[in-house]
C-alpha positions as CSV (number, residue, x, y, z in Angstrom):
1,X,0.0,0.0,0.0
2,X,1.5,3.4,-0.7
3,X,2.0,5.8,1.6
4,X,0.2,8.8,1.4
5,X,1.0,12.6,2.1
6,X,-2.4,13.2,3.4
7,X,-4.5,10.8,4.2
8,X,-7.6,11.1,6.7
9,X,-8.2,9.6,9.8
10,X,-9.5,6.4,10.9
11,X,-7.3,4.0,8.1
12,X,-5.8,2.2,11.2
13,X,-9.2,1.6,12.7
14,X,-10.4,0.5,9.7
15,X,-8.0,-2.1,8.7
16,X,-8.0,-3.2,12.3
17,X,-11.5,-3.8,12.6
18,X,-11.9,-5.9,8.6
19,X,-8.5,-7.8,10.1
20,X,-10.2,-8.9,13.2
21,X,-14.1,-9.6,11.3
22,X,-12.4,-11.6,8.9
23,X,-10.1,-13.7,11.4
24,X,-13.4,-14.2,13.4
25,X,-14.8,-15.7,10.6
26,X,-12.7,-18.3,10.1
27,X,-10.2,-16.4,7.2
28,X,-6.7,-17.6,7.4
29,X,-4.1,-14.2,8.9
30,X,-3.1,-14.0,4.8
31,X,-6.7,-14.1,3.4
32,X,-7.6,-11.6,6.5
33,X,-4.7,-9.3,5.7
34,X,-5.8,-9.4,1.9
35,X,-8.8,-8.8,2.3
36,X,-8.4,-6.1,4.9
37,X,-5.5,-4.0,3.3
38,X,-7.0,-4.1,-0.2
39,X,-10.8,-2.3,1.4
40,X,-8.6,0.3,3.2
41,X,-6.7,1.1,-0.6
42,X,-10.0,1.4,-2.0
43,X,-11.6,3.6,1.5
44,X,-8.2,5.5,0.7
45,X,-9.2,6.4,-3.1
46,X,-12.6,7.1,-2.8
47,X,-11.5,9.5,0.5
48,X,-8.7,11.7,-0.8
49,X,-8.8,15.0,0.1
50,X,-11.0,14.6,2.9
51,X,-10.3,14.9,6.4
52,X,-12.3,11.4,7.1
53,X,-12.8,8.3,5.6
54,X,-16.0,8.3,3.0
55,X,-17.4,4.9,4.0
56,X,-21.4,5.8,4.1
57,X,-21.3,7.5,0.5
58,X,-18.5,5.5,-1.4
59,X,-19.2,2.1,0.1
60,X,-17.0,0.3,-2.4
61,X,-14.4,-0.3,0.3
62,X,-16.3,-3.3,1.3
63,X,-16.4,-5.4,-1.7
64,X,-12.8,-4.8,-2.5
65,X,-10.6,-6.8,-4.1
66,X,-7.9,-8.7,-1.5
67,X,-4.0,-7.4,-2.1
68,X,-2.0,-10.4,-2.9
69,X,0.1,-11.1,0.5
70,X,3.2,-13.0,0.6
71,X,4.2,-15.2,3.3
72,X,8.3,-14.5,4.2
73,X,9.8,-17.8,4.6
74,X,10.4,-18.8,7.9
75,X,14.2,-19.6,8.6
């Protein structure tokens, strides 16, 4: 996910609270991490230039499409 120069609040909150629904629901950590970073990069978009996130009037967020997540090898 790119950083961004300014970016609204509540991106942390967000991605923390899609993590956790999706663990809950039985997602794998990877599939929750996909599926939670790629709805805050579309929150992001649809939010730029505003001081919050848009969720209510852009809800694309929450049918986003998961960012592909590696898994680092474990040594």
């Amino acid at each position: 996910m790119p950083k961004r120069k300014d970016a609204p609040h509540g991106p942390g909150d967000l991605m923390a609270a899609i993590l956790l629904g999706n663990l809950l629901s039985g997602a794998s950590a990877e599939e929750a991490l996909a599926k939670a970073t790629g709805s805050v990069e579309v929150a992001l978009e649809t939010s730029e230039s505003a001081d919050e996130l848009r969720l209510v009037s852009m809800p694309d967020w929450v049918d986003a499409e998961p960012w592909p997540v590696e898994k680092p090898p474990l040594k």
